[in-house]
N, C-alpha and C positions, 0 to 999 in steps of 0.2 A: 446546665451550662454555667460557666463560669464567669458570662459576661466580661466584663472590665474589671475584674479582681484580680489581687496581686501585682498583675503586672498591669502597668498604668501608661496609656498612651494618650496623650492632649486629644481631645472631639476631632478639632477643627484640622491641627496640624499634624495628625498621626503619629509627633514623637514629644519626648520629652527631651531640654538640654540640661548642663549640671542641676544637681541638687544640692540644696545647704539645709540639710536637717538642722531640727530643735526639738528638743522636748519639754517639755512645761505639763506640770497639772494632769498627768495623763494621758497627755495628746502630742502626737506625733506631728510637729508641723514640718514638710516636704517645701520645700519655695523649691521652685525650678525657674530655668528660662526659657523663655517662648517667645520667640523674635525677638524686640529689643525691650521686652518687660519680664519681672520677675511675677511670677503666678507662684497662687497658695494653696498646697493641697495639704489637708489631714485626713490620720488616720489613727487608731490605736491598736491595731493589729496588723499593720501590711497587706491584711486582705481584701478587705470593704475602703476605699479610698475617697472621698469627697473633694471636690474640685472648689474655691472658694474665689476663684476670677484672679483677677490682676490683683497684685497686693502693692507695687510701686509700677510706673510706668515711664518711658523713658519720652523727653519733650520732644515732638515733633520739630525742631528749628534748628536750619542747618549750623548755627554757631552753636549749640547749646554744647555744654561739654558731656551732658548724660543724654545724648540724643537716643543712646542707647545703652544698656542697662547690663551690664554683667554681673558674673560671681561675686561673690564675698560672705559674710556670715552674721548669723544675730550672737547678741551677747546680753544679757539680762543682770542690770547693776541697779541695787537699791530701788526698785519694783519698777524701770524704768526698762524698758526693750531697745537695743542699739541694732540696728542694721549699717554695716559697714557694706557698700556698695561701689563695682567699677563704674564710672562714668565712660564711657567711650563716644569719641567722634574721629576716624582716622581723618578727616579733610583736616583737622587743627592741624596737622603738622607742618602744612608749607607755610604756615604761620607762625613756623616757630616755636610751636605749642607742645607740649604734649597730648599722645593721643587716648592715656587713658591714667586718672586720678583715681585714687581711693576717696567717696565721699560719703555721707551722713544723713539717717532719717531716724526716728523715733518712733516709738509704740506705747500705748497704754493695754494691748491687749493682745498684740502680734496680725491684727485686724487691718485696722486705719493706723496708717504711715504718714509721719509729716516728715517732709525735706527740711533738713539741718543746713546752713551755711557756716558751719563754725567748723566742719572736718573738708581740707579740701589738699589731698595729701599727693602732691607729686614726686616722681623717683629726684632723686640727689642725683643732675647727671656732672658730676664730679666722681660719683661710683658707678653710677646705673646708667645704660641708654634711657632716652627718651622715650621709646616704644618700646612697649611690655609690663605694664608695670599694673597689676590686677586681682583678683579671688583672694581679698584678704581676708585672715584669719585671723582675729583675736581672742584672747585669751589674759585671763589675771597669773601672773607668775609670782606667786608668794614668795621663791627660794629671792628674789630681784628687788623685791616689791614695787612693781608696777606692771601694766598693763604693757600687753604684744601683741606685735601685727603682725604673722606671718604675710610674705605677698609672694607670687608670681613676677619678679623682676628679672635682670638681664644685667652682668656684668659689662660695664663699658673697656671691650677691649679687640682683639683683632681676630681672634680665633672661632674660624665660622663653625656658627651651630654650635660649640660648646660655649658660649654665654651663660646660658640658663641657671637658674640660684634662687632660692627659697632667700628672699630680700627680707629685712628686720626691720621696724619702726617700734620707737618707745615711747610712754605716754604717762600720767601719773592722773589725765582725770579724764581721759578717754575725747577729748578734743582738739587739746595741742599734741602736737607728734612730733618726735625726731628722728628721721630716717638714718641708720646705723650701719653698719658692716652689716654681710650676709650673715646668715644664720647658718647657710649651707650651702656651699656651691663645690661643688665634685669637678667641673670643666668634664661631664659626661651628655648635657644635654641641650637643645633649644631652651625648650622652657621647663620648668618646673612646675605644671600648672596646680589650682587646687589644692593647697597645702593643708593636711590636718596632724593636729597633734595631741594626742592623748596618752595614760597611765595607765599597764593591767599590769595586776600580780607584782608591782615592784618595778616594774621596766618600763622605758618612753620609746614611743612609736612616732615616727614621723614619714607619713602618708604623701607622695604627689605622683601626677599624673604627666605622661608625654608621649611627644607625639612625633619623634625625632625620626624613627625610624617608622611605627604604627602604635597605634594608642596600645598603651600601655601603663597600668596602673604600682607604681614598688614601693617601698619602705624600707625604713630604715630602723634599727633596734639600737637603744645605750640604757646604761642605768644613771643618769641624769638627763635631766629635763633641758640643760645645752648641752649634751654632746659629750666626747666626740661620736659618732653614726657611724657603727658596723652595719655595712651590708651582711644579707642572710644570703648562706650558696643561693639558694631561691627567693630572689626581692621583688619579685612579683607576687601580685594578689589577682587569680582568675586569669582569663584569655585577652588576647588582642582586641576583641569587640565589646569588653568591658572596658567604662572609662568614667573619671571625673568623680571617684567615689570620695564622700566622707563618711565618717560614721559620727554613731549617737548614740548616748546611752540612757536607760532607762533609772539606773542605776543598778540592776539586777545584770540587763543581759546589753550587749554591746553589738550593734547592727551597721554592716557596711550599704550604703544608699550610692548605687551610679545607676548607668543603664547600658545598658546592649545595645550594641548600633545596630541602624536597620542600616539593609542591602538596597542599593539604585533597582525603582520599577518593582522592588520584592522578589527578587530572583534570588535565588542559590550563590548565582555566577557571576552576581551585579556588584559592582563593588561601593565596599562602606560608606557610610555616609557619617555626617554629624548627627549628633542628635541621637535616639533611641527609645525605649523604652523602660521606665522604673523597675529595677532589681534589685533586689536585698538579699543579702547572706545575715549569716550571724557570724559574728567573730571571735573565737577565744584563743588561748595562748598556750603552746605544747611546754611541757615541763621546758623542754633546751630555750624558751625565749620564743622561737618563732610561733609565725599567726596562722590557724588555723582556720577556716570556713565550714561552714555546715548550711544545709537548708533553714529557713525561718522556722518554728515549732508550730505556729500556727498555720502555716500553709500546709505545711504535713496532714495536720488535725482533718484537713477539709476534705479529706478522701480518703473515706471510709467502706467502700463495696468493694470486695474482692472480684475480683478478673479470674475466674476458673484458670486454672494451669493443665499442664498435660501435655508428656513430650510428644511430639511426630515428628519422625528423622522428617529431611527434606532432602538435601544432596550433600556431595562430598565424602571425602575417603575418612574411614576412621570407625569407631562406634561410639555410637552412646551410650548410657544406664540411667534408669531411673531407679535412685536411691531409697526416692520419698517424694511425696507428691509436689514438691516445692524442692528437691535436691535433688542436680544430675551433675553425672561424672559424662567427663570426654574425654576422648584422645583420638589422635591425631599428626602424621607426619604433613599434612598439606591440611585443610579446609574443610572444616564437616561445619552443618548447622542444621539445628532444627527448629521447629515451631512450639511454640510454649502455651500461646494463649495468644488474644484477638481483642481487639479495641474499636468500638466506631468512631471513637473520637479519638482528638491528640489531647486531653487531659487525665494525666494520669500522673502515681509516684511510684516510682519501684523501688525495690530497696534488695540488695543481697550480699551475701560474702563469698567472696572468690579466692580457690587457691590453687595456685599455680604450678608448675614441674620449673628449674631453672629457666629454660629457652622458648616457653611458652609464651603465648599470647591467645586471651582471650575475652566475651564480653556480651554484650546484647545486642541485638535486633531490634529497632523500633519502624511502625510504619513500614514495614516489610510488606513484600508479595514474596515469599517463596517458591511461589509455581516458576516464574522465569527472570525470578533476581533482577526485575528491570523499575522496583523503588524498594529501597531501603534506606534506615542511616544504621550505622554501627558507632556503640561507644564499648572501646577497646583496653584492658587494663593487659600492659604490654612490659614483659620482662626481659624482653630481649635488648631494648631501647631504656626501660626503667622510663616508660610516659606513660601518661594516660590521653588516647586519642582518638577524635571525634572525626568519622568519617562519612558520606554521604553518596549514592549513585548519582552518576554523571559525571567526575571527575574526569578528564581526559588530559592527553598531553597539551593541548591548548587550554587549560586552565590553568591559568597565571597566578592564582590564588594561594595564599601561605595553607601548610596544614593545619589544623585546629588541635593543639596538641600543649600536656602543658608535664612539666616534671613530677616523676614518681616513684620516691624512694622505694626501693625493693621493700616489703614487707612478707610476711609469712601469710598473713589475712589481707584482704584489700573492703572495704568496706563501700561499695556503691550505693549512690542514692541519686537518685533521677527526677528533676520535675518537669513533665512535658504539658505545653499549655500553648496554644495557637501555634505562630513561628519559633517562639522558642523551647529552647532545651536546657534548664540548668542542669551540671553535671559534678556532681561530688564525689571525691574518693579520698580517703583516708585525710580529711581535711583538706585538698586539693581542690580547687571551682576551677570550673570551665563554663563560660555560659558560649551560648552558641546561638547561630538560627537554622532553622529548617522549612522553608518556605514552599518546596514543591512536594512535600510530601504533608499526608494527613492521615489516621488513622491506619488500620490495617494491625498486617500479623503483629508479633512480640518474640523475638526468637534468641535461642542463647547460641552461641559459636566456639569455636576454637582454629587457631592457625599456627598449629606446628606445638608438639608437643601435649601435654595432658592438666586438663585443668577440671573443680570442680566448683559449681555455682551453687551455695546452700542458704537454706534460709529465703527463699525469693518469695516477694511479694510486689503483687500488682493490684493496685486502688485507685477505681476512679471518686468523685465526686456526688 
């Protein structure tokens, strides 16, 4: 078993909130939030994770202005560690106050934090409301020569819910700030939350998260470092229950860090919550500019023992073939599936290539019974729709819940990779994520499907740990 690897949930509180990755010297440091403190988790693999306590903690005193501890991020200047942090207290406001600052702590080691009074950075409300104003990002901009704040700010103006704006502050020794025009405000969202910004292959990437409609992670592509941000047809990164992700590089490989929300009470049907669970993709960048995802390499590595395969129809109209012990062909005018192989647990990776007939749709079986089809989940590579979609038994018409589904350029090959481990599900296809939960199911069959039309699954591999 897998214990607590990979995917990383707090002891006490069962989830984790944003992460502000760093790397240094090898090591991967994770800061999260956990109530009103940032906590410090390393790892140098994504898999083994070590938990290192509170690393800043927010003052228990109803005036304080960091009574409570948000987002923001480290920055490593002349062997000195900067954490840029929200301060929050919403009671300041009938005070006139703002309710949340950008403020200041240091490091000798990314360990022990000392509280700064020399960063205490509130919005300009001559540009910015007063509330919103948080998850700062810094960064050294060579092309400018000086240091930058991305923030989570709020244009001061009348138009509800579309305020939202990646807010700018400049600095030239990373203490005095001058809060500036936006960096980026589209008048498409709430907030902007979590800003990241970074360079692959020649191109700037500008990273945030909202929550306007349902959390939701997009980006934006330019080739300078300001702008202007073409959205991509597809500006999203992963599903609606991924959220708050930044990434971090190694210098080799480039790693997106958010988490999967968990479900109210852990039900299927319960709905989202804050908070979640540590996830990691890898990130790299298609020839055309946009971002691709993929599973971590070394979580891959961890699952090693093949899962015997072997078809046995179950029900449904159509036929199957067995190609090769690991390649079947289907067809099908309605619903055929069969059994492939068997799991006692829910950790496992699969991996296979699928191809499709035009108007087909088809995909896997996890945690199935196929004797009376009453637990399964299906992930579906669907060319009738051009998505890739996560489905689960028990849906009914009284479930109010959005589909789990995310876009999928037609392709000739579809390239799936699946990581099943407790409740969740990551799901990858042709650089496409979707991460997911699956809560009332565990183990059981593994089965391939088809729904209308002829498709063939090759290459299939199943490894547990």
């Amino acid at each position: 078993m897998l214990d607590n690897r990979i995917f990383y949930d707090h002891e006490k509180q069962g989830f984790c909130g944003d992460f502000i990755p760093f790397y240094h010297e090898g090591v991967f440091h994770l800061f999260t939030i956990i109530g009103s403190d940032w906590w410090h988790l390393t790892t140098t693999d994504f898999v083994d994770i070590t938990n290192h306590g509170v690393a800043i903690s927010g003052i228990p005193e109803l005036t304080a202005q960091d009574r409570d501890i948000y987002t923001g991020s480290i920055f490593l200047d002349k062997g000195t560690f900067h954490m840029f942090y929200c301060g929050h207290n919403e009671d300041l406001l009938k005070d006139g106050k703002p309710s949340e600052v950008m403020m200041h702590a240091t490091s000798n080691d990314l360990f022990t934090w000392e509280r700064q009074t020399d960063v205490f950075l509130a919005p300009d409300e001559t540009r910015y409301m007063r509330r919103g104003w948080r998850d700062g990002f810094v960064y050294y901009d060579e092309k400018n020569a000086e240091y930058r704040m991305l923030i989570t700010g709020a244009l001061k103006h009348e138009h509800s819910k579309r305020w939202g704006c990646v807010a700018l502050a400049t600095s030239q020794n990373l203490t005095k700030w001058q809060v500036q025009d936006p960096f980026y405000a589209p008048y498409l969202y709430d907030a902007h939350e979590c800003p990241d910004l970074f360079e692959m292959n020649g191109k700037y990437y500008l990273l945030f998260s909202t929550f306007t409609r349902w959390w939701e992670l997009h980006y934006r592509v330019s080739d300078s470092i300001d702008g202007p941000w073409k959205t991509p047809k597809d500006d999203r990164l992963d599903n609606r229950s991924f959220y708050a992700a930044k990434t971090v590089t190694d210098g080799k490989k480039r790693y997106l860090v958010g988490w999967t929300a968990r479900r109210e009470n852990d039900k299927d049907d319960g709905k989202y919550l804050w908070g979640g669970t540590l996830t990691v993709h890898e990130v790299t960048a298609r020839a055309d500019g946009t971002l691709a995802l993929s599973p971590v390499s070394t979580v891959k590595q961890l699952f090693t023992k093949d899962i015997p395969l072997a078809l046995t129809p179950a029900f449904g109209e159509g036929s199957g073939e067995v190609v090769n012990e690991n390649t079947f062909r289907l067809s099908s005018e309605g619903y055929l599936c069969a059994k492939v192989g068997e799991s006692e647990t829910d950790e496992y990776f699969l991996s296979c290539d699928i191809t499709l007939s035009d108007n087909a749709s088809c995909g896997m079986l996890l945690r199935a019974d196929t004797n009376k089809f009453e637990k399964w989940c299906s992930v579906e590579v669907d060319n009738r729709k051009n998505r890739l979609f996560y489905d689960h038994f028990g849906k009914f018409f009284w479930d109010q819940f959005f589909d789990e589904e995310r876009p999928l350029p037609k392709a000739e090959t579809y390239h799936l990779e699946i990581v099943s481990k407790g409740s969740i599900l990551l799901i990858y296809c042709n650089g496409v994520a979707l991460s997911t939960r699956c809560y009332g199911f565990s183990g059981g069959e593994i089965g391939v499907f088809i729904n209308g039309g002829e498709g063939e699954i090759k290459n299939l591999s199943v490894k547990k740990a």
